[in-house]
C-alpha positions in Angstrom: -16.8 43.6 61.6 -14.8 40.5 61.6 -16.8 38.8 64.8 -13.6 36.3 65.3 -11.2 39.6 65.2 -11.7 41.1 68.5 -8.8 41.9 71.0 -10.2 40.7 74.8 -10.0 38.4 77.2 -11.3 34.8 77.3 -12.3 34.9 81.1 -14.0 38.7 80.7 -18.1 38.4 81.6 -18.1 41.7 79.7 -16.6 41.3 76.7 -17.7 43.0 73.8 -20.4 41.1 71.6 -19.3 40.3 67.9 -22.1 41.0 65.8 -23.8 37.6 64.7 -24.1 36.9 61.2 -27.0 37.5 59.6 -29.5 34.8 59.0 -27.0 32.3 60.5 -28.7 29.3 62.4 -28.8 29.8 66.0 -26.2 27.3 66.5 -23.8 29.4 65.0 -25.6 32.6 66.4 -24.4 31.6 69.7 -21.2 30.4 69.6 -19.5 31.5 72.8 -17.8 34.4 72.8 -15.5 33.5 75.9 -14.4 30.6 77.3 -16.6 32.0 80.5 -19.6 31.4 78.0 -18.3 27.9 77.1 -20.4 25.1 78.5 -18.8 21.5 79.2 -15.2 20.3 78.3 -14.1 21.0 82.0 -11.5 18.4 82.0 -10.0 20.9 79.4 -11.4 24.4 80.2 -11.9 24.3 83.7 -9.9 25.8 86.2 -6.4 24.2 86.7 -7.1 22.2 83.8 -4.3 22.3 80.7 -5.7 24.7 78.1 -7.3 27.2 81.2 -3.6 26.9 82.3 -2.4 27.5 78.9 -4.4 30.4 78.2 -3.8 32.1 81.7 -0.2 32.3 81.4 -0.2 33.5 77.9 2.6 30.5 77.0 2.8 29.5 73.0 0.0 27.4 71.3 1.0 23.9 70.8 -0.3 22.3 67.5 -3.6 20.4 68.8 -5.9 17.8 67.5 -9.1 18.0 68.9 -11.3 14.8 69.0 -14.5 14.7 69.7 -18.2 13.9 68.8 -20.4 16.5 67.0 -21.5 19.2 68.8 -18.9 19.0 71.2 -17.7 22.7 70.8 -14.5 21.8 68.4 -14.4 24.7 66.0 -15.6 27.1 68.7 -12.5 26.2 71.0 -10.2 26.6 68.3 -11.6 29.8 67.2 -11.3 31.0 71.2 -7.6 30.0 71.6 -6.4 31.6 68.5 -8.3 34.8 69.2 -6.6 34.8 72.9 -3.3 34.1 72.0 -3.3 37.0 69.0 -2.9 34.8 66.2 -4.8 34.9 62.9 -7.1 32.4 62.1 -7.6 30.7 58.9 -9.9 28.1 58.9 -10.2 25.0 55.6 -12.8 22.2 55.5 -10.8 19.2 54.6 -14.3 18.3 52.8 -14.1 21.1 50.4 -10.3 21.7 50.2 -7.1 20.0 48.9 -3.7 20.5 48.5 -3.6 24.1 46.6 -5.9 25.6 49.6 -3.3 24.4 52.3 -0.5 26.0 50.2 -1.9 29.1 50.0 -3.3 29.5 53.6 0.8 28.1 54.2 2.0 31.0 52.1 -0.6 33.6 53.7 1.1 32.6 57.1 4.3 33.4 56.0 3.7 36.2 54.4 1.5 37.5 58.1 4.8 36.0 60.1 7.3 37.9 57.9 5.7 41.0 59.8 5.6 39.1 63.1 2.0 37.7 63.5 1.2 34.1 63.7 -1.3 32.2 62.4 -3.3 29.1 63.7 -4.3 26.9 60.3 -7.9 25.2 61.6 -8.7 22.3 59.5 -12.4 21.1 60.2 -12.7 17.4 59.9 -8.6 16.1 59.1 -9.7 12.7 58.8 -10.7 13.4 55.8 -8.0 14.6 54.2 -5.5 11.7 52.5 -1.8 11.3 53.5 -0.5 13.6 50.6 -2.6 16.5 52.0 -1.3 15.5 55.9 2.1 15.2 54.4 1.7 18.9 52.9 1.4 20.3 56.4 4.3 18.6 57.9 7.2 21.5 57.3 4.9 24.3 57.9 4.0 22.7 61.5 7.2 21.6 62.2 9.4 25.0 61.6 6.4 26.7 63.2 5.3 28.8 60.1 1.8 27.8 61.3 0.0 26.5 64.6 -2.8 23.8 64.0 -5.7 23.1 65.2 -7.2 19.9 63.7 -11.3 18.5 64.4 -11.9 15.2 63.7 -14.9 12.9 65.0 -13.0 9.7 64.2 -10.2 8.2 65.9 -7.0 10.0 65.0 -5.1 6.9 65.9 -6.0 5.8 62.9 -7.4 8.3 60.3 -4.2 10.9 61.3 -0.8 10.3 60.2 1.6 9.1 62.8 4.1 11.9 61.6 1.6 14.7 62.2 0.5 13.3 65.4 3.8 13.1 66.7 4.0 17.4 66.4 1.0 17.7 67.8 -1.4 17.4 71.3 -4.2 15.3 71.1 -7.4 16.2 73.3 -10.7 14.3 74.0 -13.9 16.7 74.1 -16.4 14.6 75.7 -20.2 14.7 74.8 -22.3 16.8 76.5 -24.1 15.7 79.3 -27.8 16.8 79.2 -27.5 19.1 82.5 -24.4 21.0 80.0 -27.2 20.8 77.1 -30.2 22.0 78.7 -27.9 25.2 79.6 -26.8 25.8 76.1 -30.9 25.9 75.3 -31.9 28.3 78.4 -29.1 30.5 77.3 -31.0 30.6 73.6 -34.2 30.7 75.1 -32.6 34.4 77.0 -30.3 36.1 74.6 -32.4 38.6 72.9 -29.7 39.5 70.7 -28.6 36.0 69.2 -31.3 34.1 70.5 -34.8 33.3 70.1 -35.9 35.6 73.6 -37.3 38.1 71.1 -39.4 35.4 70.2 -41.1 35.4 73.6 -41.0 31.6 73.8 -42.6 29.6 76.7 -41.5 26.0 77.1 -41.6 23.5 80.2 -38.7 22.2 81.4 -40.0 18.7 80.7 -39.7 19.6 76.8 -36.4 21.3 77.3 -34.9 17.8 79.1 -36.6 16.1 75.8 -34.7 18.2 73.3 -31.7 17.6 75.1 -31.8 13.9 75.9 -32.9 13.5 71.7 -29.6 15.8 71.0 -27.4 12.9 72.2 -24.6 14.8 73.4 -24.7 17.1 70.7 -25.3 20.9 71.0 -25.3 21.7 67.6 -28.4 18.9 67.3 -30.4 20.4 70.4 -30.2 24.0 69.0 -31.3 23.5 65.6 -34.3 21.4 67.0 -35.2 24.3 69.8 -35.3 27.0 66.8 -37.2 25.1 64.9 -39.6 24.6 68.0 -40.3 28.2 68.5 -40.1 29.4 65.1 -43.1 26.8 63.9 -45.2 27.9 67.0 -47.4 30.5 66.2 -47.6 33.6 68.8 -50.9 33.7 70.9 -52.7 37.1 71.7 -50.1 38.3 74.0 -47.5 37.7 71.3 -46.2 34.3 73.8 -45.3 31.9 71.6 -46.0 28.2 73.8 -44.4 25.4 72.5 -46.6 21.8 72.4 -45.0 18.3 73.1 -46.2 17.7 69.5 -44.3 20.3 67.6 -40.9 19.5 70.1 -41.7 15.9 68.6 -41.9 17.1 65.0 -38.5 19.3 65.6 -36.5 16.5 66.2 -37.6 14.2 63.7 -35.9 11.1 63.7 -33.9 9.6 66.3 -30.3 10.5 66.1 -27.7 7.9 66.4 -24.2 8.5 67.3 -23.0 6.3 63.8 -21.1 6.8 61.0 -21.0 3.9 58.3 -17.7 4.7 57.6 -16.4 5.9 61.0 -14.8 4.4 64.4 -18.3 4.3 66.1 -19.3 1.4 62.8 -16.9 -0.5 64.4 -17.4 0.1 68.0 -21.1 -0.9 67.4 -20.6 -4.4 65.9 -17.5 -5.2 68.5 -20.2 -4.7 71.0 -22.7 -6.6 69.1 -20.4 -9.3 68.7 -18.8 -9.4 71.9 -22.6 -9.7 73.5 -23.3 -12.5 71.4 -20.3 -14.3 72.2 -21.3 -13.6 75.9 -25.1 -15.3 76.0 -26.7 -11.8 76.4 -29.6 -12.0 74.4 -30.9 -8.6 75.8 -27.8 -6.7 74.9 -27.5 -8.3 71.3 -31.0 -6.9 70.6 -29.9 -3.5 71.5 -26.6 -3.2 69.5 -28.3 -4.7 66.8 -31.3 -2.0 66.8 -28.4 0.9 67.4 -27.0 -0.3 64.3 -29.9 -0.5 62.2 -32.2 2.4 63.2 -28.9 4.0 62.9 -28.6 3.4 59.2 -26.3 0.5 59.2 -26.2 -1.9 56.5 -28.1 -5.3 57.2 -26.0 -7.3 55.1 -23.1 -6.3 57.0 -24.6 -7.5 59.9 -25.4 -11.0 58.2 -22.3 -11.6 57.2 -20.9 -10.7 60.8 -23.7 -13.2 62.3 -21.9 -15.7 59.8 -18.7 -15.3 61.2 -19.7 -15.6 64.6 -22.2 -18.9 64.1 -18.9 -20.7 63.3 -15.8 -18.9 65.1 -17.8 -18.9 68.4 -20.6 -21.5 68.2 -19.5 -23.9 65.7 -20.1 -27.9 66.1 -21.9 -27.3 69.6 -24.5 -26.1 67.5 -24.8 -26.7 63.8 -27.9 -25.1 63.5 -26.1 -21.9 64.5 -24.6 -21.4 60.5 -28.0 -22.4 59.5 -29.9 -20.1 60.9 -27.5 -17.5 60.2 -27.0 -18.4 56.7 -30.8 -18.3 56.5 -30.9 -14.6 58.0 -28.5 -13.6 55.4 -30.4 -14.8 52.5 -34.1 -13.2 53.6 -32.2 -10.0 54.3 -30.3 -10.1 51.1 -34.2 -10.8 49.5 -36.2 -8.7 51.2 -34.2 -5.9 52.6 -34.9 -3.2 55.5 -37.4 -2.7 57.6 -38.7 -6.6 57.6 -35.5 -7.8 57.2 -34.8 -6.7 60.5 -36.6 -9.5 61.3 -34.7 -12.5 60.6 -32.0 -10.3 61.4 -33.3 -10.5 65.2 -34.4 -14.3 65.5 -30.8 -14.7 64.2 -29.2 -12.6 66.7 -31.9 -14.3 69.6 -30.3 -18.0 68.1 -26.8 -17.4 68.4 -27.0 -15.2 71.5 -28.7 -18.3 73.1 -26.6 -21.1 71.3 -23.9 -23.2 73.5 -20.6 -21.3 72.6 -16.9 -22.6 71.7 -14.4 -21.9 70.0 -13.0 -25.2 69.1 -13.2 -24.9 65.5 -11.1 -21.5 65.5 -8.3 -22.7 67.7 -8.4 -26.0 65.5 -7.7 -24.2 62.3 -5.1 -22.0 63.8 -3.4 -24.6 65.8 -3.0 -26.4 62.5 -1.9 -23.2 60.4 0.8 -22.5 63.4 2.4 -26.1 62.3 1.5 -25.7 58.5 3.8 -22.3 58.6 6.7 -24.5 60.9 6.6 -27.1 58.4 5.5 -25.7 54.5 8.2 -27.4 53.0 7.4 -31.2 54.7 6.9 -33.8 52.1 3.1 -35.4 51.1 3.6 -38.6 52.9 4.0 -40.9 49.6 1.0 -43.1 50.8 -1.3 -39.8 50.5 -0.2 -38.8 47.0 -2.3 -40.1 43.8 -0.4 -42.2 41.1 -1.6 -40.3 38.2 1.4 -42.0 36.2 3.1 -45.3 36.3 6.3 -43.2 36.9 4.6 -41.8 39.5 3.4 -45.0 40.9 7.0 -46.8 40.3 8.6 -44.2 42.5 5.9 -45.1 45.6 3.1 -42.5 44.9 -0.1 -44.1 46.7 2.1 -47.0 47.8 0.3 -48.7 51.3 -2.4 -46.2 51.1 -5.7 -48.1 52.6 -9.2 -47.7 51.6 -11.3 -46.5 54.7 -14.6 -47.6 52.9 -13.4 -51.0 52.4 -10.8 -50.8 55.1 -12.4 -49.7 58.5 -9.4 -50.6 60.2 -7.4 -47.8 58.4 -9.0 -44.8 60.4 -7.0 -45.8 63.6 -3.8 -47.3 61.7 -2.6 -45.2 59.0 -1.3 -41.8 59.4 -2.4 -39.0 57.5 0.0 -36.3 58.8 3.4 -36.3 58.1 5.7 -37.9 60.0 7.3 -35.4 62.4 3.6 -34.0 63.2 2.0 -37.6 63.7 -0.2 -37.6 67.4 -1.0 -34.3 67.1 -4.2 -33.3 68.1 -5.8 -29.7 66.2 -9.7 -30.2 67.1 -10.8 -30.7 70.7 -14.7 -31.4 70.7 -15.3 -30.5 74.4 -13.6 -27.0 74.2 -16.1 -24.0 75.5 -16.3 -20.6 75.7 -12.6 -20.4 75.7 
């Protein structure tokens, strides 16, 4: 049977259990079933709260993006408000799909709404689909031929078209805490049917706050890693199966870090870098520098941000800053990862510590401001070289005054043009403004 197809109630504690898919992984094994099975997201889900409400009353199903982290229980929520409001549920990958797949599930939801059902049109991961393939969803969600539900882990602000957004809801799933993850596990460690209880697994509650601590907020992560706990433990004589601190260890494997080169959290990870370097906090540099590179980041991307920064924030109260950032950028750019990380972090340690200001940026755009007031003001003619003797017989270079030969000219000839003369761009005392 269809285990999505089911006609029950969301808030039932004895609903009747889809069959799981065979060899799934337990993550998709146990899927809630109900939104009384659904761990965290209570801002959303709980009682009172706006889909709860929505569901209760049985009102229509607004289009929705859902935003959230990994693991947060996206696709499940989707799949639980179509099935309770008795609409059918396609579901696309914008990974694997393009335009002809959202035409056809289009045309299968007319086709279902000719004969009176609706349909809710789930599209896993929407960011990744390109404004054409937005744009081909527009009609169908605005004359209601479909309902959908989007997932994305980035920032639909920006990887979301502001026409669809405007016909739809956007909600925030939160990450879950480790209290909401180490449920999700004992619920594993009990289900008999879906889970690993026939398994008979033994594990202390030490290990179980490990796994979910490692997960990061992510149930998806903490699952897989408890399954592959207990199904690499061999059974003892009573058939218990005890799992070690060293095979937990080997489950999770590396570290995971909530980054994606290419996604919002890339960017949230260097604006914190930055911004701690531009605030003296050597301590807190270090960190968002490791986040970024144990996370996979690239470290000449970070050189070149450490660059910027020597200069825009550091500057002339501090030469050395571009130096030693320059320098950073060139071992890395020899060496590479891991000692790269290296110079990477005496860099980071240099500027974080460095005297800070901002003269030579507000210099720069304090002068741009007036270049873009006055982009049509004359070269004074004392400034301009007299390449020609028409050029000089018309003034070019005329009164213009040596300052090698001519120390006196520094203080008495003008160099800017004459409606911006006394103005003053660079201001050597500015800090930290």
């Amino acid at each position: 049977m269809d285990r999505w197809n089911s006609t029950r109630s969301l808030f039932s504690d004895d609903a009747p259990e889809p069959v799981p898919l065979d060899g799934a992984p337990l993550a998709e094994r146990m899927r809630p079933r109900s939104l009384a099975e659904f761990v965290g997201q209570d801002h959303l889900v709980g009682d009172g709260r706006v889909l709860r409400k929505l569901v209760e009353r049985g009102g229509a199903l607004p289009s929705l993006i859902l935003w959230g982290a990994p693991g947060t229980g996206k696709t499940t929520l989707a799949r639980l408000l179509a099935e309770n409001s008795g609409l059918r549920f396609i579901a696309l990958s914008a990974v694997f799909s393009g335009v002809k797949d959202l035409r056809d599930a289009i045309q299968q939801a007319k086709t279902e709404l000719s004969y009176g059902k609706r349909t809710v049109l789930f599209i896993d991961e929407i960011h990744r689909f390109n404004k054409a393939q937005q744009d081909a969803l527009l009609h169908a969600v605005e004359n209601g031929t479909v309902t959908l539900i989007g997932a994305t882990t980035e920032n639909p602000s920006f990887e979301v078209t502001g026409a669809l957004l405007s016909r739809s809801r956007v909600l925030v799933l939160n990450q879950l805490s480790e209290d909401e993850i180490k449920i999700v596990l004992r619920r594993a460690l009990d289900d008999a049917e879906r889970g690993l209880a026939r398994y008979n697994p033994s594990i202390s509650d030490e290990l179980l706050a490990r796994i979910a601590h490692s997960a990061g907020g992510d149930a998806r992560v903490a699952l897989t890693a408890l399954d592959a706990a207990v199904e690499s433990t061999n059974p003892d004589a009573s058939g218990t199966r005890t799992v070690t601190e060293q095979t937990v260890i080997e489950a999770l494997g590396r570290a995971h870090y909530a980054y994606d080169k290419g996604g919002e959290e890339h960017y949230n990870l260097i604006s914190a870098l930055i911004k701690s370097l531009r605030n003296s906090d050597v301590d807190a540099s270090l960190y968002w520098l490791a986040r970024m590179i144990e996370g996979g980041a690239d470290p000449i991307y970070i050189a070149r941000r450490l660059c910027i920064l020597a200069s825009e924030d550091i500057g002339l109260a501090d030469p050395q800053a571009m130096v030693q950032a320059a320098a950073a950028a060139d071992i890395v750019q020899l060496i590479g990862l891991p000692e790269g990380l290296f110079p990477l972090s005496q860099a980071v340690i240099y500027l974080a510590q460095a005297p800070k200001s901002n003269a030579v940026k507000s210099a720069y755009f304090a002068a741009a401001t007036d270049a873009a007031e006055t982009s049509r003001e004359p070269v004074p003619l004392h400034l301009r070289n007299a390449v020609t003797p028409l050029m000089k017989h018309v003034g070019y270079g005329k009164d213009y005054r040596y300052a090698h030969s001519d120390p006196d000219a520094k203080d008495e000839m003008e160099c800017l043009p004459p409606q911006l003369q006394g103005r003053r761009y660079f201001h050597e005392d500015e800090r930290d403004k």
